[in-house]
N, C-alpha and C positions, 0 to 999 in steps of 0.2 A: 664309584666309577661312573655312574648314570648321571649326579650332581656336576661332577668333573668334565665328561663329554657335553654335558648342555652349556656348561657356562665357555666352553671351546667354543661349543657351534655360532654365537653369537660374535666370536672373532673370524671365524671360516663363511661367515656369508649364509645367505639363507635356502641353498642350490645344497647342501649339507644337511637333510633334517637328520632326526636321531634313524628311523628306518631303517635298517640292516646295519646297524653298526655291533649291536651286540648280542644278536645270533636268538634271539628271545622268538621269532616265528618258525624257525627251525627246530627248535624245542620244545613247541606248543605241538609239536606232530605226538609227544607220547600223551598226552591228553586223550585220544584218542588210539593211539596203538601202543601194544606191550612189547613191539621191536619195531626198529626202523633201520632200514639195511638201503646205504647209498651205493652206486657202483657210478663209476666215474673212468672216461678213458680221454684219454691228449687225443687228439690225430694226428700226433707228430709221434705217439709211442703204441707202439705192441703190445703194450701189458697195461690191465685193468686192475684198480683197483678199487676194492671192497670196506667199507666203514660201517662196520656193524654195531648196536648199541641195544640192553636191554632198558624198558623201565624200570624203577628203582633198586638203578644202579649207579653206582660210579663212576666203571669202567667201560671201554668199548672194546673192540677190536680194529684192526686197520689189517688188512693182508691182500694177496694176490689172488686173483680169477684164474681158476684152475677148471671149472667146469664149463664146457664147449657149447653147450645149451644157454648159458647164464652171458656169453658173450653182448657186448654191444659194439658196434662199428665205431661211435664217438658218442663225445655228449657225457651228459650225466642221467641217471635213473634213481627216484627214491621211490623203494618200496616199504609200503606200512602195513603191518602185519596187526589187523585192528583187535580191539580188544571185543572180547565175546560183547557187551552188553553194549556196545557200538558197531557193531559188522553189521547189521541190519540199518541203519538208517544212514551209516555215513557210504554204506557202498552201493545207495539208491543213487542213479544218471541222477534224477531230479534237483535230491540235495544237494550235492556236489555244482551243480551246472547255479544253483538258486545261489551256494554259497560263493563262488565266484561273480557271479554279478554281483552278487551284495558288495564283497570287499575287495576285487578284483577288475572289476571293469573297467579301469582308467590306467592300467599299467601298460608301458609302451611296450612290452613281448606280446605275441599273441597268444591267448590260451585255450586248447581244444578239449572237447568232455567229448565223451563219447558216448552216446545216444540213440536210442530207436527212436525209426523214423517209418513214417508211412509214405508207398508210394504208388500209383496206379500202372499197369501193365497190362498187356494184350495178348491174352491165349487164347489156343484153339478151344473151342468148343466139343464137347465128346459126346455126339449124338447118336446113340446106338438108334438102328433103322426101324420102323413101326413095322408092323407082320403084311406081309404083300408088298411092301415098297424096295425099291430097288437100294443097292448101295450106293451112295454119291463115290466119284470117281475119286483117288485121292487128290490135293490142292484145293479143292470146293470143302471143306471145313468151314463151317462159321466161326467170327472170332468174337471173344468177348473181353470186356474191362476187369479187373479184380481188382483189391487194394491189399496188397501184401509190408508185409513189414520187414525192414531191415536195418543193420546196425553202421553208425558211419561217426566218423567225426566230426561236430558242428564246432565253429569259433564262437568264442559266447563274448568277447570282448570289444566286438568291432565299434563301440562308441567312443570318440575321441574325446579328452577333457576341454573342453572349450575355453575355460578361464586359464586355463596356459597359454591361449593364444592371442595374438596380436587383436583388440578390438577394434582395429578399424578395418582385419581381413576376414572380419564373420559378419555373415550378410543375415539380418532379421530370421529369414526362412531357415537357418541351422541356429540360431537364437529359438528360435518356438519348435523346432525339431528335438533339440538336448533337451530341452523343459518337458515336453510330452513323455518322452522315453524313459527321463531320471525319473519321474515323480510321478509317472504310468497317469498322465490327464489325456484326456481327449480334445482340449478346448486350449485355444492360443492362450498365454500370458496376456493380461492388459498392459505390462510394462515392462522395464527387464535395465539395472544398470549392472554394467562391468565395470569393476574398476581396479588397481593395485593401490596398499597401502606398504607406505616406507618408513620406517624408523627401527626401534628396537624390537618391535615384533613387525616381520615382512609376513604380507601373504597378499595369494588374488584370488579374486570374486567375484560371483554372478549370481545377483540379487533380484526373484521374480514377483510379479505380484500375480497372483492366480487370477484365471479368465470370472472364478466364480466363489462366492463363499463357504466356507466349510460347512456343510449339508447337517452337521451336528452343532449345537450351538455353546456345547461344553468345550469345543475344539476350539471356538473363537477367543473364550477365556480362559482356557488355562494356563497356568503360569510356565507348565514343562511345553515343546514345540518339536515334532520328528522333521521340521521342515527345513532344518538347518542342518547340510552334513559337512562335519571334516573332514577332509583328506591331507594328509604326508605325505611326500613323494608318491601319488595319486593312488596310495591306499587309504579305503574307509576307515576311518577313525572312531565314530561316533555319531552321533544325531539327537542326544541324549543332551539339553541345556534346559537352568532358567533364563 
């Protein structure tokens, strides 16, 4: 089936990659979880329904939302019910927000994690009176700064893919902007081409030359390179080449 859709796609154009066609990222969820329960509602329909599935199994369920609590107003919800020796690291903000940049940050939905965040605020100050001195009247409070914590949802995706875009409508400064951000440099590219190739494999690309050279000298030689990523319909692929 996989051999079959590839040798299609190269009749359907290259706006067709393989990328959601055979449901293979939706099934990497039990990798991680030992159930995975979708609930999905129309806005055009009253009734929600539920798609439940264990790992290693066969079968699933599909039924009706009956519980008043479990409701959603529309949309879809996928809940993953993680496995004991992953609940710990995959239901850390961190990870989750890290693994979304990694293989998510160029997909045109927006995608929010949810996160503690620090923020500064102005309270009274509670100054109980020294022995002899008067009470200040109430309103005369001192007030002071604190840094407290709270939880909100951040966008983690707000970077756009640049090599989808037209290169004669990205201006140098969003050229050395996407460079710094993808490849976390501090220091402008010394050079940078765009360009599309066309024939029997299409793709487009934005090729940098670093402002400086690799600070390790085993990095300039070896034959493997993290500095080249793929993406698919603007999901990470890999980074992994000779």
């Amino acid at each position: 089936k996989f051999l079959k859709a590839l040798k299609e796609n190269k009749d359907i154009g290259a706006d067709n990659g393989l990328i959601g066609q055979f449901g293979v990222g939706f099934y990497s969820a039990f990798l991680v979880a030992d159930r995975v329960v979708v609930s999905t509602k129309s806005p055009k329909s009253d009734k929600q329904y539920v798609w439940e599935a264990v790992a290693d199994s066969s079968s699933y369920v599909v039924r009706e939302e009956t519980d008043p609590e479990k409701l959603i107003q529309r949309g879809t919800q996928i809940t993953l019910h993680l496995r004991p020796d992953d609940k710990f690291e995959f239901a850390e903000p961190t990870r989750i927000q890290g693994l979304v940049k990694n293989y998510s940050q160029f997909v045109s939905f927006p995608i929010y994690t949810w996160q503690e965040k620090l923020r500064t605020v102005e309270v009274e100050e509670e100054e109980e009176p020294k022995e002899g001195e008067e009470t200040k009247p109430k309103g005369e409070k001192k007030k002071k700064t604190i840094t407290e914590k709270y939880w909100d949802w951040e966008l983690v995706n707000e970077t756009k893919p640049i090599w989808m875009c037209n290169p004669k409508e990205v201006t140098k400064e969003e050229y050395d902007e996407f460079y710094k951000k993808t490849f976390n440099e501090f220091l402008d590219p010394l050079g940078y081409t765009h360009f599309t190739t066309e024939g029997e494999v299409e793709f487009k690309s934005v090729l940098y030359i670093p402002g400086m050279a690799p600070l390790n000298n085993e990095d300039a030689v070896n034959s493997k390179t993290k500095n080249i990523r793929l993406y698919v319909k603007r999901v990470f692929i890999s980074d992994d080449f000779d």
